[in-house]
C-alpha positions as CSV (number, residue, x, y, z in Angstrom):
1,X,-29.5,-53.3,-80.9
2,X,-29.8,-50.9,-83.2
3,X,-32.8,-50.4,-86.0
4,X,-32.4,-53.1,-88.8
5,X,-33.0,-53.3,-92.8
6,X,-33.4,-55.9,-94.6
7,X,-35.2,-57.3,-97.8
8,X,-37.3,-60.8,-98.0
9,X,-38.2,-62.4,-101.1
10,X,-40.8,-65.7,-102.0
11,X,-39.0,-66.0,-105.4
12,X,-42.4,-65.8,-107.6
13,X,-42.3,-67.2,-111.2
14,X,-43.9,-64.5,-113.4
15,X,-43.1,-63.2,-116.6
16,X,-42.2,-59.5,-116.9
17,X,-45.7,-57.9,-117.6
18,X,-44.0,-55.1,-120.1
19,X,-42.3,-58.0,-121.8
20,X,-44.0,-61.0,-120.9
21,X,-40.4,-62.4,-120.4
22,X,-40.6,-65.5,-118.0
23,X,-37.9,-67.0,-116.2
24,X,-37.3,-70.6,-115.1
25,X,-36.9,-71.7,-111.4
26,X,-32.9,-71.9,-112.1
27,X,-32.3,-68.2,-113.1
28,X,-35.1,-67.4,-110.0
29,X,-32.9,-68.8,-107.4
30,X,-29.4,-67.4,-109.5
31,X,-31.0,-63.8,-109.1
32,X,-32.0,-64.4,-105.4
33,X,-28.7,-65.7,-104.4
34,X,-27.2,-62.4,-106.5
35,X,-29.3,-59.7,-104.6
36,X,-28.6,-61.5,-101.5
37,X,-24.7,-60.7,-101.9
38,X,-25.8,-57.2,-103.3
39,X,-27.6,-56.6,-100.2
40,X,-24.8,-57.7,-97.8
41,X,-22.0,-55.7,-99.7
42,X,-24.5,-52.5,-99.8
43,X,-25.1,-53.0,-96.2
44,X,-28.2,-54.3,-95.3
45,X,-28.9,-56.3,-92.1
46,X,-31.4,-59.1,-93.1
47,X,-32.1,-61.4,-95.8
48,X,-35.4,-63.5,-95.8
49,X,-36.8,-66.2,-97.8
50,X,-40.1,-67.5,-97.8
51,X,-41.2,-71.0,-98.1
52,X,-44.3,-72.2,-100.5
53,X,-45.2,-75.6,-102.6
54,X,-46.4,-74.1,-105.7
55,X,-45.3,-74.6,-108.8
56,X,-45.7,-70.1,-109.3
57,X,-42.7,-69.8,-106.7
58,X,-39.2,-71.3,-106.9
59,X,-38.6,-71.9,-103.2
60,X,-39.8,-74.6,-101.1
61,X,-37.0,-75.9,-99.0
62,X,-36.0,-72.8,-97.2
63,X,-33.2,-73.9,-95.6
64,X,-31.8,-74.9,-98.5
65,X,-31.7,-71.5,-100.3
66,X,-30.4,-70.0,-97.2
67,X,-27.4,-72.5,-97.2
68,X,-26.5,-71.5,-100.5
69,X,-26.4,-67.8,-99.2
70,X,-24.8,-68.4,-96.2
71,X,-22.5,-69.9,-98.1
72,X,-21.2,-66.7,-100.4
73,X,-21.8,-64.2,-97.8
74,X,-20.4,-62.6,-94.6
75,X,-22.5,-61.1,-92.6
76,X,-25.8,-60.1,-93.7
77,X,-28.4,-62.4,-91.3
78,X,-30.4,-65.2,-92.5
79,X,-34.5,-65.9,-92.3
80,X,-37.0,-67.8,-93.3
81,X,-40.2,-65.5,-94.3
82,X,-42.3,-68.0,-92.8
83,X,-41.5,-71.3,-91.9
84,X,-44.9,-73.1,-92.1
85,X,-44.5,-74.8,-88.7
86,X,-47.8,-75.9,-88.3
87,X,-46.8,-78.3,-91.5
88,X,-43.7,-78.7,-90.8
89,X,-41.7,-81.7,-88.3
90,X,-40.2,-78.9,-85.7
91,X,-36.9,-82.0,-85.4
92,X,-36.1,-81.0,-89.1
93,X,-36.9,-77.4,-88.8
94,X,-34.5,-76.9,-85.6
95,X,-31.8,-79.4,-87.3
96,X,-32.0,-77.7,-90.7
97,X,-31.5,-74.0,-89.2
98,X,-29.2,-75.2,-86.9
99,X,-27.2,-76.6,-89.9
100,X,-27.4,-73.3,-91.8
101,X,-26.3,-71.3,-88.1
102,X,-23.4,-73.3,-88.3
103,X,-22.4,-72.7,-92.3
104,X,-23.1,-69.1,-91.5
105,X,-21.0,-69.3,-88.1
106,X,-24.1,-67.5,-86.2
107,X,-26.7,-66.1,-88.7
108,X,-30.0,-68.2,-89.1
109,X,-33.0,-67.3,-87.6
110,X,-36.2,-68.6,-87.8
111,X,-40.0,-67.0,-88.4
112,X,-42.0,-69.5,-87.6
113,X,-45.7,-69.0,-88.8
114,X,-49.2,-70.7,-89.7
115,X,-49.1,-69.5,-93.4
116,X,-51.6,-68.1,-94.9
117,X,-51.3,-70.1,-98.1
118,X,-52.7,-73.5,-97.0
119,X,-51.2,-75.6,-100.0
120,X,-48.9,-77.7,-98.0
121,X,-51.7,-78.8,-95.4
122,X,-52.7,-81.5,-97.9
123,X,-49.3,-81.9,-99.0
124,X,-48.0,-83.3,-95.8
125,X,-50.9,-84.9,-95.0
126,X,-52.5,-82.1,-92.0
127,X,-56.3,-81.3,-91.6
128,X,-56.7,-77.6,-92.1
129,X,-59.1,-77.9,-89.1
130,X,-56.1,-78.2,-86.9
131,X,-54.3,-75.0,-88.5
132,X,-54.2,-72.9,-84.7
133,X,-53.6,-76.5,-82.6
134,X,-51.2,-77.9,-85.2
135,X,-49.2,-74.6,-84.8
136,X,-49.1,-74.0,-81.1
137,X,-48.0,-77.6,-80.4
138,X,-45.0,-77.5,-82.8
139,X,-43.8,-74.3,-81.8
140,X,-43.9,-75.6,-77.9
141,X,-41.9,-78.7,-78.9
142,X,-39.4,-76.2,-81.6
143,X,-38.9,-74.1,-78.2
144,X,-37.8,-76.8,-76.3
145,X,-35.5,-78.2,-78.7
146,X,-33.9,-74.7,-79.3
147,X,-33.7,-74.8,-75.0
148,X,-31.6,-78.2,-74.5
149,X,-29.5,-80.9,-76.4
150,X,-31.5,-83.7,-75.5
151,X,-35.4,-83.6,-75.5
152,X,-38.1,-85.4,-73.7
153,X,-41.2,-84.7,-74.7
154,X,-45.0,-85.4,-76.0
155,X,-47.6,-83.9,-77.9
156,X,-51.0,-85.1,-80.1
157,X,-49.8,-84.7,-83.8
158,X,-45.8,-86.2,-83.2
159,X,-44.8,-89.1,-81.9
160,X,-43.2,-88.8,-78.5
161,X,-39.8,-88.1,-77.9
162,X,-37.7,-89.5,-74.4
163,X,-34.4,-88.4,-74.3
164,X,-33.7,-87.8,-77.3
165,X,-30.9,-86.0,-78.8
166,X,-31.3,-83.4,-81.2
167,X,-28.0,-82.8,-83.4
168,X,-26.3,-80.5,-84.9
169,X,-26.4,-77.3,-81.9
170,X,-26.8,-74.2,-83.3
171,X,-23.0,-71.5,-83.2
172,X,-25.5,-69.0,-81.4
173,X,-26.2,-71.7,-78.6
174,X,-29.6,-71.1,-79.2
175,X,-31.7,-70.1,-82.8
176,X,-33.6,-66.8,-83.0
177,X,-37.3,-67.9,-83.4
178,X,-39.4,-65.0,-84.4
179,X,-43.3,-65.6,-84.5
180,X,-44.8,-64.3,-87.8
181,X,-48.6,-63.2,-88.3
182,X,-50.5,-61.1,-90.6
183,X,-52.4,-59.7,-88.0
184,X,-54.1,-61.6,-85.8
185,X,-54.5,-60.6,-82.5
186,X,-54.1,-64.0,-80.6
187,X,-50.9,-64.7,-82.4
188,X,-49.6,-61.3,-81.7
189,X,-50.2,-61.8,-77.8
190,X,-49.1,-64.7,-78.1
191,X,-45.6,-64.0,-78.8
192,X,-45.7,-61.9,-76.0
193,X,-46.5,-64.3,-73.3
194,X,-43.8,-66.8,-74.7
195,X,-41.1,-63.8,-74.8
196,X,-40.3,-64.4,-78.3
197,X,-40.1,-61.5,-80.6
198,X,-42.9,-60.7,-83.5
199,X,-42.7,-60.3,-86.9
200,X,-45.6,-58.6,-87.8
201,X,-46.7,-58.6,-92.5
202,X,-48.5,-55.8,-93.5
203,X,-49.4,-55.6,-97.4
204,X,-53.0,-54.0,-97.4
205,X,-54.1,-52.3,-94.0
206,X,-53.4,-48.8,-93.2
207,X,-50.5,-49.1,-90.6
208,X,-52.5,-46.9,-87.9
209,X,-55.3,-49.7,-88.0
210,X,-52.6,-52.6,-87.0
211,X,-50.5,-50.2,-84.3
212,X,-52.7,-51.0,-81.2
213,X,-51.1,-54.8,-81.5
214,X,-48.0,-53.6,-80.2
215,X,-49.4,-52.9,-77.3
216,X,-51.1,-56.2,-77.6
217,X,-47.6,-57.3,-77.5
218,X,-45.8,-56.1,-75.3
219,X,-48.4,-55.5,-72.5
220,X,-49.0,-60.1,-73.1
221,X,-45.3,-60.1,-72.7
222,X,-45.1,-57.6,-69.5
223,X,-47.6,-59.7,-67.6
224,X,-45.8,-62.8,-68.4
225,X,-42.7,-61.5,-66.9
226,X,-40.6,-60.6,-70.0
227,X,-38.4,-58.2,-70.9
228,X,-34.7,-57.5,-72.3
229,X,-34.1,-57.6,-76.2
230,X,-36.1,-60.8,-77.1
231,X,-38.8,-58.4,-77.2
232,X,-38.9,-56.8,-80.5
233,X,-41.1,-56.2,-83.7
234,X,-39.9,-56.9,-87.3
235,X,-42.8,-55.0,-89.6
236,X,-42.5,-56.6,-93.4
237,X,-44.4,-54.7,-96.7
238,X,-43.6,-54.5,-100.3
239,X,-41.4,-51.9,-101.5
240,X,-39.8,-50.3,-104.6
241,X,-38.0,-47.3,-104.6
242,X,-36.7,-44.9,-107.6
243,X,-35.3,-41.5,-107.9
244,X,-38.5,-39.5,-108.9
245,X,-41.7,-40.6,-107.1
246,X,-44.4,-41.0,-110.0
247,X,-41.3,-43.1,-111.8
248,X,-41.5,-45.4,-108.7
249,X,-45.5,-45.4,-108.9
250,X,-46.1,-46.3,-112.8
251,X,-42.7,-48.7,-112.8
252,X,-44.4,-51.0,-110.2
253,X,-47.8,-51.3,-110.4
254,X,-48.2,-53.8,-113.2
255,X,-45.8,-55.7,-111.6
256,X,-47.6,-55.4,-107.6
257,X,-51.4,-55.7,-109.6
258,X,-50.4,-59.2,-111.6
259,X,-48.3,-60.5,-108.8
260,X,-51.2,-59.9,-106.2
261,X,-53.9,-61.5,-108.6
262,X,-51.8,-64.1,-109.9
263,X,-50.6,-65.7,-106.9
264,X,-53.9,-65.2,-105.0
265,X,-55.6,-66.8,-107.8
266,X,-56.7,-70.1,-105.9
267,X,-57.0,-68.3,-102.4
268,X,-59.7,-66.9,-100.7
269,X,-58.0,-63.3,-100.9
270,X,-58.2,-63.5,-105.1
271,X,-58.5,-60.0,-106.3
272,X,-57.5,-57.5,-108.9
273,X,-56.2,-54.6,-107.8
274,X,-57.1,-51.3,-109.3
275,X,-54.7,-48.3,-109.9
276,X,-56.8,-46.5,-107.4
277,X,-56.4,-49.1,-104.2
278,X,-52.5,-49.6,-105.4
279,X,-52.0,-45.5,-104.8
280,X,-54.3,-45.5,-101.5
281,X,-52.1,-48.4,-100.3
282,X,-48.9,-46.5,-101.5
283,X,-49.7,-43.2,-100.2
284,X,-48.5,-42.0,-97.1
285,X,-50.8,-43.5,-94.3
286,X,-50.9,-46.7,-96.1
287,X,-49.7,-50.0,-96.2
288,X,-47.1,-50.8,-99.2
289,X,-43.9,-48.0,-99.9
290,X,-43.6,-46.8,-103.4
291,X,-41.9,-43.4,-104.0
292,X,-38.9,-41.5,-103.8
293,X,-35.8,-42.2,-101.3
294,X,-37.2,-39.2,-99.2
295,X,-40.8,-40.7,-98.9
296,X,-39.5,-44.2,-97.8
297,X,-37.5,-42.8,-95.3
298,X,-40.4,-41.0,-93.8
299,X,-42.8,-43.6,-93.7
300,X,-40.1,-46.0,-91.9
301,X,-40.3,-43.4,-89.3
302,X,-43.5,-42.7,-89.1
303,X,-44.4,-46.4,-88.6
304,X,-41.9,-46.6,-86.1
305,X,-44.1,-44.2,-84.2
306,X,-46.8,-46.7,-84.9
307,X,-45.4,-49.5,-83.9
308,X,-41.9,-48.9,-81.9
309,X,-40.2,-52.2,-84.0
310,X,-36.8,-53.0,-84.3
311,X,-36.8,-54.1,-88.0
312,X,-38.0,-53.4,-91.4
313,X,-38.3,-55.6,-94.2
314,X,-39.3,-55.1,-98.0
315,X,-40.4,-57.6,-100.7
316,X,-39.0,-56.3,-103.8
317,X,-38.6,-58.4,-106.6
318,X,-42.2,-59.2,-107.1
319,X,-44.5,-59.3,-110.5
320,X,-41.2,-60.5,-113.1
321,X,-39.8,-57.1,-111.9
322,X,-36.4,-57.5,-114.2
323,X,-33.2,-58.5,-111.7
324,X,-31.5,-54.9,-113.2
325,X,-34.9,-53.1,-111.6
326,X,-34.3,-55.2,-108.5
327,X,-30.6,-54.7,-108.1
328,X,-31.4,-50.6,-108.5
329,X,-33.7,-50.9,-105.8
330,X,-31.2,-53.0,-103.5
331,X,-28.7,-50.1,-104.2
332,X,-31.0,-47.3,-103.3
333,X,-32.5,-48.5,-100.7
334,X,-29.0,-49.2,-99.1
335,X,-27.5,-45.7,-99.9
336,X,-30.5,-43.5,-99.9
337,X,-33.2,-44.6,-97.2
338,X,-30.9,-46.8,-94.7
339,X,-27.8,-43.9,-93.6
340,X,-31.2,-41.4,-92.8
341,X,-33.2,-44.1,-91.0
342,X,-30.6,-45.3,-89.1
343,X,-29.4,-41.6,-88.0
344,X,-32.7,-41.0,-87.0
345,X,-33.5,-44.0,-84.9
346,X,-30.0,-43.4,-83.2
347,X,-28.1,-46.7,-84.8
């Protein structure tokens, strides 16, 4: 497998901070269906959507947005950008990605995560207390659904299962299920000791702080006895890209600053970003890629020293950033950063 880019998108209601524009929901999920047909015909590899249940982001039922895309595109493959499994009935997860595998003939895959936003914990009626157990037990009972066509199984938080058959089965013959984490070190190793492979967020740190959980990785997945091309790293950041660099810088940080604050507002991570920590994060050691073609191609690479992954994925459209901005930033990103990167890593 060669090096992949992709984009991945919660679909956040803001207004346009220039303008203070807001869109509705509607023209939220019209735009993300648009830029996910502009990515496939400009040649990008993945398309993500997130899932949340707030009323600040337009999807909630992931599987449902990526049906619609599956639905006017080709190629391009399909994610969630995380499934909340640890909130979630792994039967409905597996049958609803299944379902979109099979509309897409062969193109869902699934990131299953904890979340980070805990909203849906009371939602769907969880204790946050069991946020690690909740999550481990799910994705054991998701993994052996994806495995066979009839399940017998039992767990604390479920009821029991005995023989039961688990419809429809996926055109892959079995669903990619990625693990997702901001971060933290037992989730990174383990991915690694169940083989899966390990999409690893990264929207504040410097990159050389999080590197050493590759080899977190791979080293859990080498003592487990793993190996072969399940063993891969996805690394996902925010993004925007424009011809001249301090265009790209000004252009997005109202947009990055109000989306950050806004929609950390009731979590523990609220904060306003200054102008000085958005250009520490944006520079070339850190976390988040705002510049010129040239400099997002050569911080790809040099976090692919970092980390060796497989996949890179940007948030875009974040902030109100106008669709026309987004659609600019598809087509760059495509034309500009993707040929270099994928010469270099040898696609």
């Amino acid at each position: 497998m060669g090096f992949e880019l992709g984009l991945y998108t919660f679909g956040d209601l803001m207004p346009d901070t220039p303008t203070a524009k807001a869109i509705g929901a509607q023209q939220r999920l019209a735009e993300i269906l648009a830029a996910a047909k502009l990515a496939e015909e400009a040649g990008l590899d993945v398309f993500a959507v997130g899932e949340h249940h707030r009323l600040d982001m337009a999807i909630a039922a992931t599987p449902v947005v990526l049906a619609a895309i599956a639905a006017v595109t080709r190629r391009i493959r399909l994610a969630s950008a995380v499934t909340i499994l640890s909130t979630a009935d792994p039967v409905r997860v597996f049958e609803d990605f299944a379902t979109v595998d099979l509309i897409s003939g062969g193109r869902a895959e699934v990131i299953a995560g904890r979340g980070i936003f805990t909203e849906s914990f009371p939602l769907f009626g969880y204790d946050l207390a069991d946020y690690d157990a909740l999550f481990t037990e799910k994705l054991d009972l998701l993994l052996k659904l994806n495995a066979g066509e009839r399940v017998t199984w039992q767990g604390r938080f479920r009821t029991p299962l005995s023989d039961s058959p688990i419809p429809p089965r996926p055109a892959q013959g079995a669903l990619p299920i990625w693990v997702g984490t901001g971060g933290t070190p037992d989730s990174v190793a383990r991915a690694g000791t169940l083989g899966l492979p390990l999409a690893l967020a990264n929207i504040s740190r410097p990159p050389a702080t999080l590197a050493p959980l590759a080899d977190v990785y791979r080293r859990a997945a080498e003592q487990a006895g793993h190996d072969g091309e399940n063993i891969k790293i996805s690394v996902a950041t925010h993004m925007h890209v424009q011809k001249d660099s301090q265009a790209a810088l000004d252009t997005f940080y109202p947009h990055y600053a109000d989306y950050f604050f806004t929609h950390s507002a009731s979590q523990y991570r609220a904060e306003r970003i200054s102008r000085a920590t958005y250009e520490e994060r944006a520079a070339q050691h850190g976390a988040i890629f705002v510049g010129s073609p040239q400099q997002i191609i050569d911080k790809i690479l040099y976090e692919r020293e970092l980390f060796g992954h497989q996949r890179f994925l940007a948030q875009i459209d974040i902030g109100g950033l106008p669709y026309a901005s987004v659609a600019r930033v598809i087509e760059l990103f495509a034309s500009e950063v993707a040929p270099s990167v994928r010469r270099a890593a040898g696609k």
